[in-house]
C-alpha positions in Angstrom: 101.1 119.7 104.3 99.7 117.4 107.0 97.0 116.2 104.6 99.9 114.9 102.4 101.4 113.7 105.0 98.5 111.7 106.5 97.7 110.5 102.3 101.4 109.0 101.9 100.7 107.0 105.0 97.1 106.0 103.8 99.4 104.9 100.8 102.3 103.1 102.2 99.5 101.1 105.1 97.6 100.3 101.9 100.3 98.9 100.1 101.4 97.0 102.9 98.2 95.2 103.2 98.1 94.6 99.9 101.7 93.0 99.4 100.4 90.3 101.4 98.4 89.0 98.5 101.5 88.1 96.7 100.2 85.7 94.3 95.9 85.9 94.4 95.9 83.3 91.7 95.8 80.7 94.7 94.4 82.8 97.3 93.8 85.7 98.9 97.0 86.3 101.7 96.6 83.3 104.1 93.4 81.3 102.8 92.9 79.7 99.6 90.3 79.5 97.0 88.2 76.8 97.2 89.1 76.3 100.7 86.5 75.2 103.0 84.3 77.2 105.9 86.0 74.9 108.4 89.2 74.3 107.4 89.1 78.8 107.3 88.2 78.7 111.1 90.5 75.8 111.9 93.8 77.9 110.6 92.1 81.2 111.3 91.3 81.5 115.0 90.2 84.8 114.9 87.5 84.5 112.1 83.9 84.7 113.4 80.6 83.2 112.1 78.2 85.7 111.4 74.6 85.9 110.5 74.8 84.5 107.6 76.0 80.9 107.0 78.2 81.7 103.4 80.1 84.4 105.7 83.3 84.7 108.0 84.3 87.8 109.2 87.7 89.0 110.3 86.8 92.4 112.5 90.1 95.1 112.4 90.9 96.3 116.1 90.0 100.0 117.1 92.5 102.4 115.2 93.3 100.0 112.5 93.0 101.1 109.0 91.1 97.2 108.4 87.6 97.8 109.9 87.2 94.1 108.8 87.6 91.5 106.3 84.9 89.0 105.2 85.7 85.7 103.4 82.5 84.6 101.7 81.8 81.0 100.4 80.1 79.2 97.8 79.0 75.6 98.1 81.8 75.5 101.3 84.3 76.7 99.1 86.2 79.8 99.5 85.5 82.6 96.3 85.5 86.3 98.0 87.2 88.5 100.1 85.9 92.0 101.1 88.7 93.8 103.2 87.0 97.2 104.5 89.6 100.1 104.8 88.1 103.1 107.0 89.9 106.3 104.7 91.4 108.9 107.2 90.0 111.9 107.0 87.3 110.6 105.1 83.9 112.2 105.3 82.0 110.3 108.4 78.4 111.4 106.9 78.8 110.4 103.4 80.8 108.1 100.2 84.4 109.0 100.5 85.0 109.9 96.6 89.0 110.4 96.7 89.7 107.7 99.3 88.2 105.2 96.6 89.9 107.1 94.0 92.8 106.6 95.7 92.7 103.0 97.0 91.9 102.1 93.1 95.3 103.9 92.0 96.9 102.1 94.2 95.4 99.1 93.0 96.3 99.8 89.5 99.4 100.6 90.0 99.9 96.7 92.2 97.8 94.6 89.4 97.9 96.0 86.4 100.8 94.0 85.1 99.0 90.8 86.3 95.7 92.0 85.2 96.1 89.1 82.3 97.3 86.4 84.5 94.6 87.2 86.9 92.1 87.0 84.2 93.2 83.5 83.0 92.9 82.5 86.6 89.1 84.0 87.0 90.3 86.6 89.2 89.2 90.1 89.5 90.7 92.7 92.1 87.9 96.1 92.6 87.3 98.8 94.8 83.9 100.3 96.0 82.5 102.5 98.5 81.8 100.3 101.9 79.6 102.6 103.4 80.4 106.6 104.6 84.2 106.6 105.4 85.0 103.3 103.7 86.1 102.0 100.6 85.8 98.0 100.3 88.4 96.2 98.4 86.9 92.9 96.4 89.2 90.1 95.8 86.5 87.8 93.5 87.4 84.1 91.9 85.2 84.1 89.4 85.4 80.6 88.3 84.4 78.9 91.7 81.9 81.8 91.8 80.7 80.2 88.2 81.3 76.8 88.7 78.7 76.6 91.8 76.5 78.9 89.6 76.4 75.8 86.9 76.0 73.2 89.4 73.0 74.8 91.0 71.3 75.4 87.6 72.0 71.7 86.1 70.5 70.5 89.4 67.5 72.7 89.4 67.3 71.2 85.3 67.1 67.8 86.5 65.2 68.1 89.5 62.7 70.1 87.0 62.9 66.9 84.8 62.5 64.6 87.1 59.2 66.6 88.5 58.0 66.4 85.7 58.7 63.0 84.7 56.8 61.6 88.3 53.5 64.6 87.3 50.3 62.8 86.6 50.8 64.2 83.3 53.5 62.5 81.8 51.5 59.5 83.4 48.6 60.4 81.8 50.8 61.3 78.3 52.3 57.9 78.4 49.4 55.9 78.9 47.8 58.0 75.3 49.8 55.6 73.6 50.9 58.7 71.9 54.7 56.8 71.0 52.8 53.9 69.2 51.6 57.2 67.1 55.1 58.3 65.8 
């Protein structure tokens, strides 16, 4: 009985955090996609910069189902949100199985019927395990995530070009006098 008890209140907390993300297509809760690393910290104070430079992190205060929430960039744009959800009851020495069963239920249940508006707007909304006790909740936009993906490889393309346009070979290959052969 208590363990049903403590499970509908995993279940309501869970849907409360995730009614804030009312429409993702724009963002996730208070940020938007695309939005820049500084303009996050300007109307966030209480992200942090971590380690890493492509990273903010939002930490949960002690008790608090949100251990944290990391909003990860992409050529200073805004394209991921990881909100880590320690499971009650959960299993402290290994992958909590049924809390990530659960949280993806519940996730089911809030975006299947905008699973195709999502998709046209190169969202996708998926649960894993964040480590013994957690389940990590991945709000992705995959077309910033793709677009800086494109960008990087057309400038590695030309930059490869244009290496090999200033190589002593093609210097060596122009000066052949191999064009006056064709």
């Amino acid at each position: 009985m208590q363990n049903r008890i403590r499970i509908a209140c995993i279940g309501f907390c869970l849907i409360a955090v995730l009614v804030s993300a009312t429409d993702l297509t724009g963002g996730y809760s208070d940020t938007q996609w695309g939005q820049s690393k500084a303009d996050a910290m300007a109307a966030h104070r209480d992200l942090v910069e971590t380690e890493r430079e492509t990273l903010l992190r939002r930490n949960g205060k002690p008790g608090e189902l949100i251990q944290k929430t990391e909003y990860k960039f992409v050529d200073d744009q805004l394209f991921e949100v990881r909100v880590f959800i320690a499971m009650p009851d959960a299993p402290a020495d290994r992958l909590d199985n049924d809390g990530l069963k659960f949280v993806k239920e519940q996730l089911a249940a809030k975006y299947d019927s905008d699973r195709k508006k999502l998709a046209e707007a190169g969202i996708t909304v998926m649960a894993q395990h964040g480590g013994p006790g957690t389940v990590a909740v991945i709000y992705l936009n995959n077309t910033i995530q793709q677009a800086a993906v494109e960008r990087r490889r057309a400038a590695a393309a030309a930059a490869a070009e244009q290496a090999f346009r200033e190589s002593p070979r093609y210097q060596r290959l122009q000066q052949a006098g191999i064009k006056d052969l064709l």
